[in-house]
N, C-alpha and C positions, 0 to 999 in steps of 0.2 A: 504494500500500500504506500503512494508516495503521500507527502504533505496535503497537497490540495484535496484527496478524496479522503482524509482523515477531518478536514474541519468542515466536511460535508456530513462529519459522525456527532452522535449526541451522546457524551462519555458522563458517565454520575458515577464517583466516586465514594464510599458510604466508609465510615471509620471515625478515628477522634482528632488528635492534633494534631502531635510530630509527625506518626506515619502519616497520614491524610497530605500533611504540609508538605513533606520530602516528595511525592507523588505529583502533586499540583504545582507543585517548580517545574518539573521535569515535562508534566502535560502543558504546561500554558503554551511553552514554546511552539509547539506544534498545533495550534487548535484554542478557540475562546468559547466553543461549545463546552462548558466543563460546568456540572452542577456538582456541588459538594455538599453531601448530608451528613451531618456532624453529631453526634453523640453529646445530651445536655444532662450528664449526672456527675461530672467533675462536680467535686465539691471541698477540692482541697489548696492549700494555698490562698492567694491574692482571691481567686475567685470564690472559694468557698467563705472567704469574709465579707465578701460581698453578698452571696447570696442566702448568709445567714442577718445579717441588715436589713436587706431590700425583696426579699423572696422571689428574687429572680432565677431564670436557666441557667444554667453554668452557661459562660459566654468565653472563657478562656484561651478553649480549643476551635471555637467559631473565629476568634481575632486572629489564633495562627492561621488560619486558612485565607482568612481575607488576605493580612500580610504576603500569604503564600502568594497569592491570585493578583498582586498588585506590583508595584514596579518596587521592588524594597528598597531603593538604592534613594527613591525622593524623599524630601524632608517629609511629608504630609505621613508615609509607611512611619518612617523613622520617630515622628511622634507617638503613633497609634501602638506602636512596640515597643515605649520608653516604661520603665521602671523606676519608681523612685528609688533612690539609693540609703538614704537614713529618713528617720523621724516616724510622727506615726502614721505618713504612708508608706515607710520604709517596704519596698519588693512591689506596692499596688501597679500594677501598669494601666497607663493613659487610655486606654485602648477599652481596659476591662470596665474604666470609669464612665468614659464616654456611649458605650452602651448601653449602660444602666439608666444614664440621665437622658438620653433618646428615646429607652424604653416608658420611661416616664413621661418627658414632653409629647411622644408621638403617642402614647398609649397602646403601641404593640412592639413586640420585639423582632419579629420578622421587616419590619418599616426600621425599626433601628439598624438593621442588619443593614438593610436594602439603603441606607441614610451614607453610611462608614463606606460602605460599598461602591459606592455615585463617586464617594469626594475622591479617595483611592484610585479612583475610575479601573477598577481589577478585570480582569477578561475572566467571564463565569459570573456563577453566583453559588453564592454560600447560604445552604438552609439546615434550620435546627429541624433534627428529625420529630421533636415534637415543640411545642409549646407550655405542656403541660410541667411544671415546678414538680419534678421526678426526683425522688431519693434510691439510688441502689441498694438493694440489700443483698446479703448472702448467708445460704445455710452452710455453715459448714459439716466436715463430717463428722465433729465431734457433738454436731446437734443443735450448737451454739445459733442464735441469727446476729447477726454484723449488721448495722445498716447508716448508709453511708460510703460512698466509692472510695476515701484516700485512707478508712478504715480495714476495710476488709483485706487487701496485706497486707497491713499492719497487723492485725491478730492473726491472720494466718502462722507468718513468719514466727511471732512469739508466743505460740500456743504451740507449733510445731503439728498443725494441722492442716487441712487443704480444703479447697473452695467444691461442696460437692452439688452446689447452682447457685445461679443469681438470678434475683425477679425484682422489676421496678414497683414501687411504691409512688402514684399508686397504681395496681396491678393494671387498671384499663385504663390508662394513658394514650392518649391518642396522635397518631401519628399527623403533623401539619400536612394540612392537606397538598401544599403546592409539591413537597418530596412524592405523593401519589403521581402526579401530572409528570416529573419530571422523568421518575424510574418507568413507566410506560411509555416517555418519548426517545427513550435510552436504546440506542444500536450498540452499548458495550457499559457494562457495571464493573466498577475493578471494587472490591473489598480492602482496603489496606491494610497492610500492619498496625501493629498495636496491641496494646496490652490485653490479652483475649477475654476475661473474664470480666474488666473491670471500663475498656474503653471499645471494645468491638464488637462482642455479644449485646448489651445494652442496648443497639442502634436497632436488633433485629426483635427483643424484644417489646417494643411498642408497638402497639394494636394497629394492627393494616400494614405493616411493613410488609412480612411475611408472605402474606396476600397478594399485593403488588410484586413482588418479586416471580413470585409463580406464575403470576398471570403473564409476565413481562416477557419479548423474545428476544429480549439484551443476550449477548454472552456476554455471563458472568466469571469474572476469575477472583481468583482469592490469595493474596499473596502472601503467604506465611512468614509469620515472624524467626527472624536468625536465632537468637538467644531466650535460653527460660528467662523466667524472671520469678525472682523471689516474692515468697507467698504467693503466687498465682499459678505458677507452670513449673515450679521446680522439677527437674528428673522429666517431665513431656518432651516425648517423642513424636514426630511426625502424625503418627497415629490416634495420640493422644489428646492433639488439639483438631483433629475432625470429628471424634469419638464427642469430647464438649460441644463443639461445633452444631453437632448430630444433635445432642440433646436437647440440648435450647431451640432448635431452628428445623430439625428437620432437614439436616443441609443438605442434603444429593437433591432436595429438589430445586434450590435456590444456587446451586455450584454446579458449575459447567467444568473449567479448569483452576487447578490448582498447581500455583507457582512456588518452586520450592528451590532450597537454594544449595551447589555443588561445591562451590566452593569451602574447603577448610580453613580454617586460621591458625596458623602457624605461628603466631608469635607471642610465644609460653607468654611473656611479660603481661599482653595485654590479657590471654586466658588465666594470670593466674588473678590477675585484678577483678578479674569476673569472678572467679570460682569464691573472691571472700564476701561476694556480695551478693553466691548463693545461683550464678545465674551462667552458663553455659554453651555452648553452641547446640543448636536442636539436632537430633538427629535425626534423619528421615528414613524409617522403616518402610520403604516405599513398597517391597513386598508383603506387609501386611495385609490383612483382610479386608480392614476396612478403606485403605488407600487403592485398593483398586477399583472400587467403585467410581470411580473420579478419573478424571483426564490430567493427568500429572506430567507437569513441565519443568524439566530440572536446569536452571540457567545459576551462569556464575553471577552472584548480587553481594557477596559480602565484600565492602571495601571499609581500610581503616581508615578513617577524619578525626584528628585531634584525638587521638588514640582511642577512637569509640568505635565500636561496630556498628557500620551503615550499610542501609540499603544502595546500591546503586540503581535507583528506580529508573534513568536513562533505561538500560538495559531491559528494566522489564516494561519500560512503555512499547520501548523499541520491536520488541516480542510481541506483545498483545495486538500493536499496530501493524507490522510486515514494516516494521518503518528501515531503507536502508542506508 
């Protein structure tokens, strides 16, 4: 596929922040048809003081996506992604504030979005999968319920237990209707990385996601995350985040293909920095049972950035699109 019949394509990308963000850098280039459904049950940090104040959505992960979506290099981005650095908005960023007071003057938060969005002037649009003032909870396996997204691993980790589901609060929350519209206008759904249980699952459970996505004749892909993560996926393998995947969603009927990643990381230093913070490279059981239910594409994605493991999502647009 070259360029031009790509932004003849209607690309919805459904996830939370960072992944979502790293994703919609690498699509803008290529294409302005790009809608982004963002996960609203972050509730930790800069954003969850906010949305313990003002009973708003998480907007956190919506501001990285606008950012994403916009030229980051202008002063106007460069505001909208400032931080205070001391005092008592010490960490609050400009971004997370000016949403709230939108949400307030305009009286919806989707017009706030849609407000950030204009001045930015971002190629795409950025929508909250729902509206509804959603708390995450989770059962764990010790019986316990968590409720609250930047809790549940936190208690995972220090209880030395694992996440055996997560369900929103509250339970029939309903999906904004304009992500309906968009995921039916969609010739391609990409899933993004991100923290499975806590920023990726979330998005599918609210009410009519699900739905839409079955109905929809997008091909969908889902691009698996590189590294567990503590309290949440420690020790999951391949298998293990479609198996979750499965349980919450039903996924073989909402996943077409799934992108998984060949490359190893070889450099002890930075695996040994992972392993004391509990979190690993995944491994991909691609013989398993339940992976072969699925259309599995194995591309090289792990690059090191400031000694982090990243996606190199170039590559995996590259792939989804035929782009050469």
């Amino acid at each position: 596929m070259n360029n031009t019949n790509l932004k003849d394509k209607n690309v919805v990308i459904i996830g939370g922040g960072t992944g979502s963000s790293v994703f919609l850098r690498a699509l803008k280039k290529y294409t302005d048809n790009i809608t982004a459904i963002v996960n609203v049950c972050d509730d930790g940090g800069s954003t969850g003081r906010i949305r313990k104040d003002y009973s708003v959505i998480a907007m956190g992960d919506i501001r990285n996506c606008i950012v994403a979506l916009s030229d980051e290099d202008s002063l106007m981005s460069r505001l909208v992604n400032y931080r205070f650095k001391d005092g008592f908005m010490s960490k609050q960023s400009v971004g997370n504030i000016l949403l709230t007071v939108l949400d307030d003057l305009m009286g919806s938060f989707p017009l706030a979005i849609s407000a950030v969005s204009d001045v930015l002037a971002i190629k795409g649009r950025v929508l909250p999968v729902s509206t509804d003032n959603i708390t995450l909870c989770a059962e764990m396996q010790n019986g316990k319920i968590v409720k609250g997204e930047s809790q549940i691993p936190k208690y995972a980790a220090k209880h030395k237990t694992t996440i055996s589901r997560v369900y929103n609060s509250p339970i029939d929350a309903q999906v904004f209707e304009e992500c309906i519209g968009a995921i039916k206008a969609a010739d391609t759904i990409i899933y993004a990385p991100g923290s499975l249980y806590t920023s990726i699952i979330p998005n599918f459970l609210v009410s009519g996601v699900v739905k839409a996505l079955k109905e929809s004749n997008a091909e969908k892909y889902w691009v698996v995350n590189l590294m567990t993560q503590k309290g949440e996926t420690r020790d999951y393998r391949l298998s293990d985040h479609i198996m979750a995947f499965e349980k919450h969603t039903g996924g073989e009927n909402i996943v077409d293909h799934i992108i998984y990643n060949t490359t190893p990381i070889s450099d002890k230093d930075i695996l040994r920095r992972y392993e004391k913070e509990s979190s690993a490279p995944v491994i991909c059981d691609t013989d398993h049972e339940v992976c072969q239910k699925y259309d599995l594409i194995g591309l090289s994605l792990a690059k090191i950035i400031d000694r982090t493991v990243r996606h190199d999502s170039e590559a995996a647009i590259k792939h989804i699109f035929g782009i050469m």
